[in-house]
C-alpha positions in Angstrom: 0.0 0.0 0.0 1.0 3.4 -1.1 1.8 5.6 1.7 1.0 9.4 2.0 4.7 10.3 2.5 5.2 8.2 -1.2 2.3 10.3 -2.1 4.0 13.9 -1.4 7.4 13.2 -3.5 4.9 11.8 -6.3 3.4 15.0 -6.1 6.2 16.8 -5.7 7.9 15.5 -9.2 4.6 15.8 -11.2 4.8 19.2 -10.9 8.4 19.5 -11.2 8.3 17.9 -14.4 5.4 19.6 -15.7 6.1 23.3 -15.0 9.4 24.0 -14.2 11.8 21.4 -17.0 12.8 19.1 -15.1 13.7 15.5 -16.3 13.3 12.5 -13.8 17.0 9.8 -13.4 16.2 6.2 -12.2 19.3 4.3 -11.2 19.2 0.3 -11.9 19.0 -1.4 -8.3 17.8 2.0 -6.5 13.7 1.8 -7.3 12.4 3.8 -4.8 15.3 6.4 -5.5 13.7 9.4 -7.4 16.3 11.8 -9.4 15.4 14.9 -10.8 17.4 17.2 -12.6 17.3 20.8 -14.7 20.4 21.9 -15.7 18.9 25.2 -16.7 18.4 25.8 -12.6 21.6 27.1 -10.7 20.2 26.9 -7.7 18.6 23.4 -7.8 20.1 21.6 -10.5 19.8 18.0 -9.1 17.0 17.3 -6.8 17.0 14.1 -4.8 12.9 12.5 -3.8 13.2 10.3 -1.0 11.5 9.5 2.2 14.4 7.6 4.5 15.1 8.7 7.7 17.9 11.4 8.0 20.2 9.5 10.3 20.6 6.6 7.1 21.1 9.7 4.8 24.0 10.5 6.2 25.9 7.6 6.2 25.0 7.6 2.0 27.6 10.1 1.3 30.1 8.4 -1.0 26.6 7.2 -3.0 25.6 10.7 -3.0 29.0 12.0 -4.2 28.9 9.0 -7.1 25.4 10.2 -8.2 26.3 14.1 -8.5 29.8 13.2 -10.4 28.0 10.9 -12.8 25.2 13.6 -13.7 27.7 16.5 -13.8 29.6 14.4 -16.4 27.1 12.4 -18.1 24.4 15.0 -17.9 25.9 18.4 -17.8 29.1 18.2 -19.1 31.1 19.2 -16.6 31.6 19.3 -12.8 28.8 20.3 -10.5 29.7 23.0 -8.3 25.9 23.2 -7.2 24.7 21.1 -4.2 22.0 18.1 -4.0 19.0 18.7 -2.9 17.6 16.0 -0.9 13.9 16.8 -0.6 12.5 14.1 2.3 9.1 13.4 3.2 9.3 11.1 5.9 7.9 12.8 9.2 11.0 11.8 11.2 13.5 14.0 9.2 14.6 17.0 9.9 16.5 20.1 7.6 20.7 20.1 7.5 23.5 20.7 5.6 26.3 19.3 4.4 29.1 20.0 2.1 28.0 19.2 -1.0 24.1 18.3 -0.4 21.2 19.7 1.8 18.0 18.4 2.9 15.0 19.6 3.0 11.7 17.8 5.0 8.4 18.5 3.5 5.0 18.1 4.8 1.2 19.2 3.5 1.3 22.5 5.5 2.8 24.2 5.5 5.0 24.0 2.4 9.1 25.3 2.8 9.7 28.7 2.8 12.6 27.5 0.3 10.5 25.4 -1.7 7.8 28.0 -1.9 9.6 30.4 -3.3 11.3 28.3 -5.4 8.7 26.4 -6.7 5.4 28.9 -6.6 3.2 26.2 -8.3 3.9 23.6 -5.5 1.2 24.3 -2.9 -1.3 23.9 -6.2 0.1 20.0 -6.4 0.7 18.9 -2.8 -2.0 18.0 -0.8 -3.6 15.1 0.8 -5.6 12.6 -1.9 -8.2 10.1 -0.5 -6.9 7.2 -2.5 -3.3 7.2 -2.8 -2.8 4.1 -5.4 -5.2 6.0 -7.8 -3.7 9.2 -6.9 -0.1 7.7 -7.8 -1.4 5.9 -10.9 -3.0 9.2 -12.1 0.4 10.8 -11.4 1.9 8.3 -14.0 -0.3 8.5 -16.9 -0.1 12.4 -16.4 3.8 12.4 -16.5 3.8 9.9 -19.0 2.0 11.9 -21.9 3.3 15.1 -20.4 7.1 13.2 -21.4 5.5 11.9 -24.6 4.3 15.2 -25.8 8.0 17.2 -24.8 9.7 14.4 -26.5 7.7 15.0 -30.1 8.1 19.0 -29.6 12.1 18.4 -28.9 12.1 16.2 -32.1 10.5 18.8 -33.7 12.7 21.6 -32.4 15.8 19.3 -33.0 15.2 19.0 -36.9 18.8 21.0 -38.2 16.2 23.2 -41.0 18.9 25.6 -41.6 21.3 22.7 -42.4 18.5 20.9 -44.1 18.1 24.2 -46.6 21.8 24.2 -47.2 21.6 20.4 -48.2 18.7 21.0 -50.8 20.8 24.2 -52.1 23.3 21.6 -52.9 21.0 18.8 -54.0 19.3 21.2 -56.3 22.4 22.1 -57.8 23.9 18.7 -58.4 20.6 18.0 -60.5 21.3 21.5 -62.7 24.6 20.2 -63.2 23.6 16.5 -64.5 20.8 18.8 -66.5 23.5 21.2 -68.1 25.6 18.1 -68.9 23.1 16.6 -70.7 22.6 19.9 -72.7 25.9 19.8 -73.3 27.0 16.4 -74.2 25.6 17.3 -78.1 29.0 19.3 -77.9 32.0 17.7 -79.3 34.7 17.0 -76.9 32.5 18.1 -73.7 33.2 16.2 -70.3 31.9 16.1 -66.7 35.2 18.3 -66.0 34.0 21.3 -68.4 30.6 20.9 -67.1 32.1 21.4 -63.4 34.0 24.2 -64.8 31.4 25.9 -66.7 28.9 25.9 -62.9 31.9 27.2 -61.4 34.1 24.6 -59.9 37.2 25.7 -58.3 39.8 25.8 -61.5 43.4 27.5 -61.7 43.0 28.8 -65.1 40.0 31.0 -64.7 41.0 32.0 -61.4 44.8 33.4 -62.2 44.0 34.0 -65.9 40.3 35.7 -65.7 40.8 36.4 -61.6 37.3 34.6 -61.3 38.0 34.4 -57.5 34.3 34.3 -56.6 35.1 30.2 -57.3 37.3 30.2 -54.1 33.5 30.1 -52.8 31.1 28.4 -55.9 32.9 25.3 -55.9 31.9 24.0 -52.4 28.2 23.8 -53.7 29.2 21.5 -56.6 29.8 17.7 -56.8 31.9 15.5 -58.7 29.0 12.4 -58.3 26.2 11.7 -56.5 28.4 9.1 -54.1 30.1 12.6 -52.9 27.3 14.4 -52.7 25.7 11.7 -50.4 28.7 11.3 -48.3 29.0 15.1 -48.0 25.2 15.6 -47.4 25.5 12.9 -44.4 28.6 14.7 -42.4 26.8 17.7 -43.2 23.9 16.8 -41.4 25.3 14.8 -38.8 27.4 17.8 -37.7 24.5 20.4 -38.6 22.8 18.4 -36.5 24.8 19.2 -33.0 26.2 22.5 -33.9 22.9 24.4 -34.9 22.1 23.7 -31.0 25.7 25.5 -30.1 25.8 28.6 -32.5 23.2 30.8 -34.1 22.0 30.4 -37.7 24.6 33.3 -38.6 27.7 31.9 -37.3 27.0 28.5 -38.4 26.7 30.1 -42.1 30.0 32.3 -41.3 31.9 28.6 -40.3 30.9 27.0 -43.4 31.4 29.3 -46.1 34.9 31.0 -44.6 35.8 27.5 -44.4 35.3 26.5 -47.9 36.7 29.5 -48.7 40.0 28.5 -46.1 40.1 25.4 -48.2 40.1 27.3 -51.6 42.2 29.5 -50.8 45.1 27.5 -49.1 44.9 25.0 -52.0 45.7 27.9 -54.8 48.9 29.0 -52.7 50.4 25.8 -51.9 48.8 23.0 -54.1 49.0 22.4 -58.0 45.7 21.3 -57.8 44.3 22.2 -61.1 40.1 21.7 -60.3 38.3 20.8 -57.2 34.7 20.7 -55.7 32.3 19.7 -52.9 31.8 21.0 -49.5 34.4 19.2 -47.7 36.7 22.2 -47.1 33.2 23.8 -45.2 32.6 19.7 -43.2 36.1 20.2 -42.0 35.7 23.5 -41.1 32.7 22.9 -39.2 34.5 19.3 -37.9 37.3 21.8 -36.4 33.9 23.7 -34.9 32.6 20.4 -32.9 35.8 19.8 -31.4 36.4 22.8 -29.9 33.2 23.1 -28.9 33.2 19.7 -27.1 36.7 20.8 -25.5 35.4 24.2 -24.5 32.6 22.3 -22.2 34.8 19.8 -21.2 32.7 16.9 -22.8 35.9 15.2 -24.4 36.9 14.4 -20.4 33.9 11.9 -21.3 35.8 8.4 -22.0 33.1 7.6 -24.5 32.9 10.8 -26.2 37.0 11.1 -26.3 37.1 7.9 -27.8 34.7 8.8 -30.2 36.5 12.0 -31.1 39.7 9.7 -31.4 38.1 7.4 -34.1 36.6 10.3 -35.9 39.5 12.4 -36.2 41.9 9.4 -37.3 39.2 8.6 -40.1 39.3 12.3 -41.1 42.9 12.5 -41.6 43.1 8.6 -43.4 40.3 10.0 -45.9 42.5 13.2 -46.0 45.8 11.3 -47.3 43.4 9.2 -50.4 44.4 9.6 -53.7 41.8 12.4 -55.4 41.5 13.9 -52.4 42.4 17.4 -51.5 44.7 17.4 -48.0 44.8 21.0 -48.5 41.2 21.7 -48.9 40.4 20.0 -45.7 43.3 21.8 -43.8 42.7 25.1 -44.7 39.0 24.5 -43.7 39.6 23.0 -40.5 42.4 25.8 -39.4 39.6 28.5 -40.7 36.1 26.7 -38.5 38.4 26.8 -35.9 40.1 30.2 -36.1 36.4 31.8 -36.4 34.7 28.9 -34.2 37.4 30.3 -31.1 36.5 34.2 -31.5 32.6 33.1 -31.4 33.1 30.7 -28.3 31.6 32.0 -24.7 34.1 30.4 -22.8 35.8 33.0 -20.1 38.9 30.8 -20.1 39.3 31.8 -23.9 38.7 35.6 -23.8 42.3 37.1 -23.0 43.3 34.9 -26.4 40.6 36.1 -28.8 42.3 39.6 -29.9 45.6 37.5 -30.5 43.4 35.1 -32.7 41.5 37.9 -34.4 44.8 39.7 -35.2 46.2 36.2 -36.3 42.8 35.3 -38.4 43.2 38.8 -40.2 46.9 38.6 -41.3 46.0 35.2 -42.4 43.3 36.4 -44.5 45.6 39.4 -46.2 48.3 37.1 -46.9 46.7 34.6 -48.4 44.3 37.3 -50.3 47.6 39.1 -51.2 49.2 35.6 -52.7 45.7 35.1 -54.5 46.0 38.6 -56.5 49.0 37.8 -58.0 49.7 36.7 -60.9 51.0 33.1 -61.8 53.8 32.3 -63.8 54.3 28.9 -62.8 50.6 27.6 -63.1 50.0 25.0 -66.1 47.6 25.7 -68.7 45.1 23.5 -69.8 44.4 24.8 -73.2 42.1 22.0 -75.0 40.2 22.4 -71.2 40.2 26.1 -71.1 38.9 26.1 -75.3 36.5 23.4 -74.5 34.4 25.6 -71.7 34.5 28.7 -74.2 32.8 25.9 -76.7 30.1 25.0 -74.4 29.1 28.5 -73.3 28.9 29.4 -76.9 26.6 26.2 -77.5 24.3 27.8 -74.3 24.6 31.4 -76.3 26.7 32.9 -73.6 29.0 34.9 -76.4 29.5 37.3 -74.2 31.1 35.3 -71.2 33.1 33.5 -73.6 34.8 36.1 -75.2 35.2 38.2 -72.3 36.9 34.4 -70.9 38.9 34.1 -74.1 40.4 37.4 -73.5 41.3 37.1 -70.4 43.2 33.7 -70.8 45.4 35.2 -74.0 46.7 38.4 -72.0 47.3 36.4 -68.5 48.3 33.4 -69.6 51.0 32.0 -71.7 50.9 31.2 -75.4 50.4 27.7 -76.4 
């Protein structure tokens, strides 16, 4: 038979749950143990429902001290500097405090002064019932839809749309380049590498010879085959998925397209890379985003995310060293997520460092614009490539982009 005392902390976590966002804990072996816990409360973050006597309370300590480790970690990320809050409905307790935990003894009336205040709502839920097992029972079903209901709206609210957008920005342009290849193929001599070219893939020639540098950015939206541009869509969702919840819609834009630009740009100065697309150069950038922000709230002190992180980051750098695969791309997009990922972070512990990091971002971004500018004496011309593209915008009636191209390459590049 259900007791009254069972009755209050029933009571108690219905309408904890229901108004005020808290989350109930059950441990395995510790059924009548009732956990709550709100990491969006300072003052009660952890909230312990229990009707046991004070005097065997105290001698729980080292459990006590497991429990509020294991939800700092596992739940919040980080060390708890709050205490637990033991709230005890058995008529024999009485109020202390400890070091790192506090208890509180409730009754029908009148409610805790602490409590109270807290909790307004409370004295609306706690009072006596004249059937406790139907009163309990009732309690269940209502927490259980009330859970039921949060968990679709968080499902809802956890959909990455903005990432979502970006990913049918892509898709859509993948099917106008297998479109325009199509259109094209009636042209002698065209090739999925014109094609890539002509939507405006990252490509040496136009960008030292007709200083097209507005592909450092266009070829990040383009893809060499549908198996890249599933395998890019993925990562982009996956890490969409966690770092729309960490930045606003603006810096998550900022993150990706600096970053694909990072990777552009770095792979002009260094790399003889002569053409290159897809949106890896932004994944990495955003990649270099997740990890600092899982450092910067000390979740990578969590063995199973570390190791995680570990496996993840060694798979990055294996696909990074493939054959077809830009290194350079990915590098200068993961240094550029995390340059711009580090000024945007809310961390105190980072905040003497961020003018040193802007000032290191900027000269960065002049060099490498400054190295872009100029002109290239060393890069190889792809003539039939570079003839081929003028062909195929002349087949679409662009005349005027082609000639304006054609002139360009013959006064900035060198004669066959």
């Amino acid at each position: 038979m259900i007791e009254n005392r069972d009755v209050m902390l029933y009571q108690v976590m219905d309408c904890l749950v229901a108004n005020y966002g808290y989350h109930i804990i059950r441990f395995q072996g510790q059924k009548k143990d009732l956990w709550l816990t709100n990491k969006d409360n300072p003052h009660f973050p952890i909230i312990r429902l229990t009707s046991k006597v004070s005097s065997s309370i105290v001698f729980e300590k080292d459990y006590l001290n497991r429990v509020k480790s294991f939800l700092g970690q596992f739940m919040f990320a980080k060390e708890m500097q709050s205490e637990i809050i033991i709230i005890n409905s058995n008529p024999e307790s009485v109020n202390f405090q400890e070091e790192n935990f506090s208890q509180i003894t409730i009754s029908y009336e009148p409610l805790p002064v602490r409590l109270d205040e807290a909790f307004p709502k409370l004295k609306e839920y706690v009072h006596p019932v004249e059937n406790n097992d139907e009163a309990v029972a009732q309690i269940n079903r209502n927490i259980e839809a009330f859970q039921m209901k949060k968990a679709k709206e968080a499902k809802r609210k956890s959909i990455p749309k903005f990432t979502l957008g970006i990913m049918a920005i892509c898709i859509l342009i993948y099917a106008l380049q297998f479109i325009l290849g199509q259109v094209l193929s009636n042209v002698p001599g065209n090739d999925w590498n014109s094609t890539l070219i002509l939507c405006g893939a990252y490509y040496t020639n136009f960008i030292s010879g007709a200083h097209e540098y507005w592909r450092f950015l266009t070829y990040g939206f383009l893809h060499a085959d549908i198996i890249h541009l599933f395998v890019n869509m993925m990562s982009l969702y996956y890490l969409g998925n966690y770092l729309q919840r960490v930045y606003t819609r603006k810096q998550f834009l900022v993150i990706l397209l600096a970053s694909i630009i990072g990777g552009g740009l770095l792979t002009y100065i260094v790399s003889p890379t002569p053409l290159m697309v897809g949106i890896s150069g932004g994944l990495y950038g955003l990649l270099g985003a997740y990890l600092l922000s899982i450092i910067e709230n000390d979740m990578i002190r969590i063995p199973q995310i570390r190791n995680s992180v570990i496996q993840v980051v060694l798979i990055n750098i294996l696909i990074s060293l493939m054959p077809g695969i830009s290194l350079t791309g990915h590098l200068g997009g993961f240094i550029v997520g995390v340059g711009i990922a580090f000024l945007f972070s809310h961390a105190r512990r980072y905040k003497p460092y961020k003018i040193h990091v802007a000032i290191s971002m900027s000269i960065i971004v002049l060099v490498a614009a400054y190295f872009a500018i100029q002109p290239r004496n060393n890069v190889n011309v792809y003539y039939n490539t570079n003839q081929q593209v003028i062909k195929d915008l002349e087949y679409i009636n662009l005349d005027g982009y082609a000639n304006y191209l054609e002139n360009q390459l013959i006064h900035y590049l060198p004669e066959e």
